[in-house]
N, C-alpha and C positions, 0 to 999 in steps of 0.2 A: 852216529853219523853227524857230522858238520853241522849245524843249521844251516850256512851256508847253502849246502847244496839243495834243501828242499825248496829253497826260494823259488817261486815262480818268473816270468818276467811276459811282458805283454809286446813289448819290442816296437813302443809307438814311436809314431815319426818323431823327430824331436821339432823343434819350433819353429815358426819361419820368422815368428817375431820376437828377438829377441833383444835386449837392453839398448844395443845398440845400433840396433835397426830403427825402433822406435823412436829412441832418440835421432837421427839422421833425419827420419822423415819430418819430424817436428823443426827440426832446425829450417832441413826445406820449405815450410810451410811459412816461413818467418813467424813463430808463433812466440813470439819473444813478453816477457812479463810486460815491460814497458808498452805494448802494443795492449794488450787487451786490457787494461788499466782504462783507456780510453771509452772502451765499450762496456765498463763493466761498475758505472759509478752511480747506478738508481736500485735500488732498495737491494743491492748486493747482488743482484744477476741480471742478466744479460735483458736490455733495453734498447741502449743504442739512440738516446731521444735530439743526442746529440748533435746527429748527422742528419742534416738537414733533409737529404733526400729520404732515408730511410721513412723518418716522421712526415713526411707528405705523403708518400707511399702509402704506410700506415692508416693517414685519414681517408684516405681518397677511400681505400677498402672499407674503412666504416661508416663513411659516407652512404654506398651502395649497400652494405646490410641494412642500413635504416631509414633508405628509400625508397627499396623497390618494393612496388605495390602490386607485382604482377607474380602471381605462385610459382609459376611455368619456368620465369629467371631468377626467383630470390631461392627455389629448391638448385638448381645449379648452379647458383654461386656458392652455395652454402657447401655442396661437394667438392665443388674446384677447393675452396678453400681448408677445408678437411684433410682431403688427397694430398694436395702440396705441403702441407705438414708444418703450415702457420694456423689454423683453429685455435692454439694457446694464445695468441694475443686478440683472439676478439667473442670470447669467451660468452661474456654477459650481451653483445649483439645477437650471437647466434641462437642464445637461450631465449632470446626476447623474438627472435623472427620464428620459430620454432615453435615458439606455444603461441602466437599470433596464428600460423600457418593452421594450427591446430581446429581446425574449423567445419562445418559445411561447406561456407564457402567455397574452402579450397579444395574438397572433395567433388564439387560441383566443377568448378573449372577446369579438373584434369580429369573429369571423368570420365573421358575417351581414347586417353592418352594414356597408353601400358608404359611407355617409359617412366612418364611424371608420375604417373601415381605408384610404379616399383620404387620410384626414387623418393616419395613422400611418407610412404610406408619404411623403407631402411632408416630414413634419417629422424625420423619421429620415433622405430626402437632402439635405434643409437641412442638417443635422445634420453631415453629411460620412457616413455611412454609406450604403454600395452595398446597401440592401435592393433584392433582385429584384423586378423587376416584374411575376413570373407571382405573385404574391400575390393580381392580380387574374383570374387563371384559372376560380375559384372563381364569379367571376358570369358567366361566358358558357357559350351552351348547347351541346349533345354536338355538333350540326351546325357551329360556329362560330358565330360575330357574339355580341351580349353578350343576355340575358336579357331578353325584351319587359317582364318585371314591373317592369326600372329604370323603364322610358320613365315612369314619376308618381311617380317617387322626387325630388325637386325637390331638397331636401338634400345625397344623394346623389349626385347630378349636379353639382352645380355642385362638391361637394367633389373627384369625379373629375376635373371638367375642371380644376381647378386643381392637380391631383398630374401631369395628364399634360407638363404641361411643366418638370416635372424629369425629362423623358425624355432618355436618351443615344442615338445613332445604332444604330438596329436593332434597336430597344425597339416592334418591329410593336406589341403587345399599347396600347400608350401610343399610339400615335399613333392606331389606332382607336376609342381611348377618348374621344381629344380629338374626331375628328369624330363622335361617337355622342350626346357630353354635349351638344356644341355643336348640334349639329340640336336633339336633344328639347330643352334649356334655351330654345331661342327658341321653340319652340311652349308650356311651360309658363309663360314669364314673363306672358304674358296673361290668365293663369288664378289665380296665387299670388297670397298677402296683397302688398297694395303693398311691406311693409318689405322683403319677400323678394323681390322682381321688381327692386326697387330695387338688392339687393345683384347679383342676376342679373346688370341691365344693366351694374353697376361691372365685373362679371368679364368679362363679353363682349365690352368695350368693349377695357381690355388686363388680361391674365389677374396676377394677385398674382406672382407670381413676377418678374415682368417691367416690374412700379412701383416706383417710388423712394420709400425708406420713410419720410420726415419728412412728406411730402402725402399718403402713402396711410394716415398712422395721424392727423393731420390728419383723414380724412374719416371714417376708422373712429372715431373716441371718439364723432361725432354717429349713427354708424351703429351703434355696440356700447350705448349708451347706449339705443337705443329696443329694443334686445333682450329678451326676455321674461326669458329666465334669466342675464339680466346679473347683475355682480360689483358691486353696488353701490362697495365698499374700492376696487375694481378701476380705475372710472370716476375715481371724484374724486382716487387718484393718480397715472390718467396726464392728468388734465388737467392736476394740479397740475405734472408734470412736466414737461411737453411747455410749460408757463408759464416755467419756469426754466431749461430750455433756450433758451429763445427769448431770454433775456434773455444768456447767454451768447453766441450767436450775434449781440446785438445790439452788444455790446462788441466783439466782432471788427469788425463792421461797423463803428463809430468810427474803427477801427484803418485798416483799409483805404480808407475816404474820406480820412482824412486823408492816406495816400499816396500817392492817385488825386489829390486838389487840390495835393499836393506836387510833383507829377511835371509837372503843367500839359500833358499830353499833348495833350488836348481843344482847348483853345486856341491852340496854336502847330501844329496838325495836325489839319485841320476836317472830313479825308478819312474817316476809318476809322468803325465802325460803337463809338459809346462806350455801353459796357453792362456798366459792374462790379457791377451789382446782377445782370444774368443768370446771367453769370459766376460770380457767388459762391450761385445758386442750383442751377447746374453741381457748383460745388466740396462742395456741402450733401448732392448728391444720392451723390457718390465716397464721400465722408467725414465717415458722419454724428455719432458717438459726440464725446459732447461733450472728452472728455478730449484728444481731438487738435487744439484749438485749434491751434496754430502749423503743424500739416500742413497744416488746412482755409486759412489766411492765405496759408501761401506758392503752394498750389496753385490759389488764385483770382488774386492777383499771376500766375502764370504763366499761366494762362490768357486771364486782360488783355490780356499782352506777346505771346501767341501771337495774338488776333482782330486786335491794330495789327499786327503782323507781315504775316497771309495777308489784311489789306487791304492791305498795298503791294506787295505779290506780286503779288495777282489785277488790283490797282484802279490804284494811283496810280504806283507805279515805273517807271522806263523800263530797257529792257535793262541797259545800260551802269553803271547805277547797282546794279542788284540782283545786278551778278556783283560789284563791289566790295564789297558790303556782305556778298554772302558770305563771297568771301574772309577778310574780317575778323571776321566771328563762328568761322568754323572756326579762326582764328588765336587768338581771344579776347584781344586785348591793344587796347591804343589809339594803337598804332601805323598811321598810314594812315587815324585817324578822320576826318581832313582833307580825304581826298580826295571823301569823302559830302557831300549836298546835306544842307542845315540840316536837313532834319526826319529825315533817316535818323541823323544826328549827333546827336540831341538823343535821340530811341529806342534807341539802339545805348547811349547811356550812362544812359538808363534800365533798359535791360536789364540789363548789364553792374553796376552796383549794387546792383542789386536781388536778383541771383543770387549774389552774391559775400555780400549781406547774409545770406541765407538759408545759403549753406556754411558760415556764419560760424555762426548758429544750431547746425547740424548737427555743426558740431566742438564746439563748446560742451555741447551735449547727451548727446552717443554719441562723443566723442574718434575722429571721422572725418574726415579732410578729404577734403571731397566736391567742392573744385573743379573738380580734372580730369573727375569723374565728371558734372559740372553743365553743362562745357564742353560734353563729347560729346551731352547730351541737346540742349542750343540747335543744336549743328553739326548734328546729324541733322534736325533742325525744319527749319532753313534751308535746308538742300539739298533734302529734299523738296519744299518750297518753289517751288528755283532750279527742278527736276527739271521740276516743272508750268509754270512760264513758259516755258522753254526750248520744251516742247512747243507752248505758244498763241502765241509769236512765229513757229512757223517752221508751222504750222497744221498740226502732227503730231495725229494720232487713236490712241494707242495700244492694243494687244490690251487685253483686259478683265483678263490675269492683272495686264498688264508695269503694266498705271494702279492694279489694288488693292494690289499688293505696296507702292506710292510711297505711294495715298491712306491707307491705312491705318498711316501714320507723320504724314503732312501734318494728316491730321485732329487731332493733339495726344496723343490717349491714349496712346500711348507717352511720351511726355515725361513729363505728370502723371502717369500711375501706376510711371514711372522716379524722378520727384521722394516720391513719397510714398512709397519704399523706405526709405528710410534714418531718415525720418522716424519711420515706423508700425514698423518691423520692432524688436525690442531688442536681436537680437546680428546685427550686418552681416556678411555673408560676403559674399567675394572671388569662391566660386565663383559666388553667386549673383548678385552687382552685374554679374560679367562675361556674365549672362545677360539681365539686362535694360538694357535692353526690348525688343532685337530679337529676341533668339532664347527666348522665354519665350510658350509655345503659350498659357496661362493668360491671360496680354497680348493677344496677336494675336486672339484668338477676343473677346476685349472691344474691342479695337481695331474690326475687323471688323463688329460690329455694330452700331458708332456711327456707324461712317463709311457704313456703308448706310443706317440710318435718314436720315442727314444729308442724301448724297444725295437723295431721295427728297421731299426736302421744299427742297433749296435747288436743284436743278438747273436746272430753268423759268425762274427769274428768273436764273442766272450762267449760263445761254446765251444771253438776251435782253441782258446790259451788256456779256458777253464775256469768256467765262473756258473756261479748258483742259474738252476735253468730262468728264462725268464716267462712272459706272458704265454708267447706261441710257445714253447718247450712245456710248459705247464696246461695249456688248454690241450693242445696233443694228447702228453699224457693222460689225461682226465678223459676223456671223448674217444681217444682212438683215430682221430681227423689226424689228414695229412698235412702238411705244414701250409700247401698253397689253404686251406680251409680256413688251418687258420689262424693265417695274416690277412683273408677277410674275414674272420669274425673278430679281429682286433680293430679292423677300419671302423668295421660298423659300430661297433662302440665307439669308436672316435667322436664319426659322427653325432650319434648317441649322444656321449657326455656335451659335444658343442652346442646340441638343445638344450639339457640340461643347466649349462652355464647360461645361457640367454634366459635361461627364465630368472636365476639367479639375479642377473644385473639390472632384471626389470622390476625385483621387490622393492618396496621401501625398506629403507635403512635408516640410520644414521648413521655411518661410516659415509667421508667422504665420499665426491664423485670423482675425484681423483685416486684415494685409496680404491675403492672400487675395480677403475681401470685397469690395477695394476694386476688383478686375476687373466681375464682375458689376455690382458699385454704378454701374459708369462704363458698362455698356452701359443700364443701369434709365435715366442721364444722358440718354441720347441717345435711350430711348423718350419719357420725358419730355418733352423739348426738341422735338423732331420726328414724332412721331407723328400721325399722318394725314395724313399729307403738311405739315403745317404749321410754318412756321420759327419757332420760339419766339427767338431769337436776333435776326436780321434783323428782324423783325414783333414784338416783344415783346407787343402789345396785347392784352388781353379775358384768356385763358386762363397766360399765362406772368404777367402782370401778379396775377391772382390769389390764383397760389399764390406769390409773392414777400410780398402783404399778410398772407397766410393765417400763411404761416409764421414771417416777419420781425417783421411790426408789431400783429398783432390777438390778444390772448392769448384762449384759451379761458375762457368764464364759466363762475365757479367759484360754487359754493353759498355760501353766508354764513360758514357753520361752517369754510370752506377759504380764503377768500380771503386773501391776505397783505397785502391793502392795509392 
């Protein structure tokens, strides 16, 4: 028989964004190299010190982090300024009002108060500080359960339910809090001002903790803006900001079409699912701070190389081909590239360029060479990989542990948050590199909860083309549960692992607090992408497509007196 004809085919939408769409919008945007030269001339990323207003703007906000002597307004300015998605430029104020706040004192002056002190509690384990959670002791009654007089605290609720999920495992006190707020918030949103039902429904929907912050401050500048005791300074410089970010991210995006049309993957390989605009909205969501330009580039590039990879894995390969091609990615040389069929030959030296481009970077930068260390992140990809086909040729159903320990490497987040080590981190250790990405709990708990959401929202459709079973096809199996069973014991592990990860980011380390972020950032990825069962990847349309325009091509309208046109 043909090989031809055993080929599978998965029949994805094909793109909405492609070379020259992108480019269109960019040109609309006036995003012209000459223009952002302007903004782009203090220590090589985006400042802007230049524009008078912006650097007033600026002080006036630091001014107010290192005035205010009142708990009640320095805890809400410190979210406004979080939420709106400027926190990277006032870094070491917020650190400094933070471990100030950290007190009696300030446990004393909100001690009445369930919003301030839900909000003292979230922003002190943001923080990295293990404040206890019986803080909330204090509003529940002598018999247990929490105080009937919360139940029309509307404020106060929604601030609790958004502290309870910086809960760690065995944190009872938080996890009743979370079903206590959540019942009463859905009986008060029908009662509150629109602008407050509104905020309601954004929490209910997925809780602050658990969105990806360049969309969620995105939707906050129009939501802080109709606030009553908004930061007027506040508003017009995170729009202005959140403008010149954008423009920075749209320069990278130049970067990367141009090495997506270089690479002509699309064209010469019509099989795989082509989506570097998603991708790069994946890589937005890991690593949002503007200053890591060249982390954010290389780990949308790998992301790219990882979606054509596990389409030829799941879709287009045939046995015989995809044990060759492993072989030769675990070898990393171009020895035996000959023996591949034209498109795995033409991928393989896409890859293989591209990674070698980027260790080239990484020496250059941090005097590291990161080859070997690049090699091993592709060789573990690809056998996970090999791992899942092996299983669906020979029509293996594996236990639920023996498929997460595989999927939760296949799924990629180990690769990219292994690639944006050496990148993000400033002094690379040996003990640590040989920690990740496999043996690094911090990883595998962000791993984990990507690859469940994933599931969750792609399994339906790659059991109907034909792909290795997944989570719920494997716990079924195992148990005999029916599938609603369980896609809830897949939540609750969600759940589950997003304690897990919070206790995580509340160790001490040495690893940046920046690397760090980048775990959580990448499970925020996959609520993002995947939430409600829906495939933002596969399906791009209506809601992934949105926040790609939102974020990439539409800047926020600025007042007259702000505009930099």
């Amino acid at each position: 028989m043909d090989s031809m004809e055993v080929r599978c085919s998965a029949n994805y939408h094909s793109t909405f964004w492609d070379i020259d769409s992108i480019r269109a919008l960019l040109a609309r945007s006036n995003c012209t190299a000459a223009a952002i030269v302007d903004f782009l001339h203090i220590c090589g990323w985006l400042q802007a010190l230049s524009h008078d207003h912006h650097k007033r703007l600026k002080e006036t906000v630091q001014r107010r982090l290192q005035d205010i002597t009142q708990p009640h307004h320095l805890l809400g300015l410190i979210d406004a300024v979080q939420r709106l998605g400027v926190a990277y430029r006032f870094e070491v104020e917020i650190s400094d009002a933070l471990d100030g706040l950290h007190s009696e004192n300030t446990k004393h002056a909100i001690k009445d108060s369930l919003h301030h002190t839900s909000l003292y509690f979230r922003l002190l384990r943001q923080h990295g500080c293990n404040l206890s959670s019986d803080i909330f002791n204090k509003f529940k009654k002598e018999g247990g359960g929490f105080k009937a007089s919360l139940c029309e605290d509307a404020m106060g609720l929604l601030s609790m339910y958004e502290a309870a999920h910086l809960g760690v495992k065995g944190e009872a006190i938080l996890e009743e809090a979370q079903v206590f707020s959540t019942a009463n918030l859905k009986i008060l949103m029908e009662r509150v001002e629109r602008k407050l039902a509104d905020r309601i429904e954004h929490a209910l929907e997925i809780p602050l903790y658990w969105r990806a912050s360049r969309p969620e401050a995105r939707w906050y500048i129009d939501a802080y803006e109709k606030e009553d005791g908004r930061i007027d300074d506040l508003v017009d410089f995170a729009k202005l900001d959140f403008n010149m970010v954008q423009m920075v991210y749209q320069t990278e995006l130049e970067e990367l079409s141009m090495w997506w049309e270089l690479l002509g993957l699309p064209e010469k390989m019509g099989f795989f699912r082509d989506r570097l605009m998603e991708n790069y909205l994946l890589a937005i969501g890991m690593v949002v701070e503007p200053q890591y330009s060249q982390c954010r580039i290389a780990i949308t590039k790998a992301i790219v190389l990882i979606t054509v990879m596990d389409d030829f894995y799941d879709v287009h390969g045939l046995p015989d081909e995809l044990k060759v091609f492993t072989d030769i990615v675990n070898r990393w040389d171009l020895e035996g590239i000959d023996q591949l069929p034209e498109y795995m030959k033409l991928y393989y030296l896409a890859l293989y360029n591209t990674t070698n481009e980027t260790a080239y970077i990484i020496l250059k930068e941090k005097g590291f060479n990161a080859t070997h260390y690049l090699k091993k992140l592709w060789a573990m990809q690809s056998n996970s990989y090999f791992r899942e086909a092996q299983w669906f040729n020979s029509g293996y159903t594996p236990k639920f542990d023996e498929y997460l320990d595989n999927a939760l490497v296949s799924v990629g987040v180990p690769l990219v948050l292994g690639l944006s080590y050496p990148m993000i981190q400033q002094q690379i250790s040996k003990a640590e590199i040989d920690l990740i990405p496999e043996d690094l709990n911090l990883l595998r708990w962000a791993s984990i909860i990507f690859r469940l959401y994933n599931d969750l929202a792609t399994s339906k459709a790659e059991q109907q083309r034909g792909d290795v079973p997944k989570s719920i096809q494997c716990y079924m199996h195992e148990t005999g549960s029916s599938e609603e069973v369980a896609r809830n014991h897949i939540r609750d592990l969600i759940s589950d692992a997003w304690k897990e990860l919070n206790a995580e980011c509340l160790k001490p380390t040495s690893l940046s607090k920046h690397y760090v972020g980048v775990a959580p950032n990448s499970a925020r990825s996959g609520v993002l992408m995947y939430h409600h069962d829906f495939d933002g990847i596969a399906d791009p349309r209506s809601r992934t497509n949105a926040h790609i325009t939102s974020i990439f091509f539409e800047p926020v309208a600025l007042k007259e007196s702000i505009n930099l046109g």
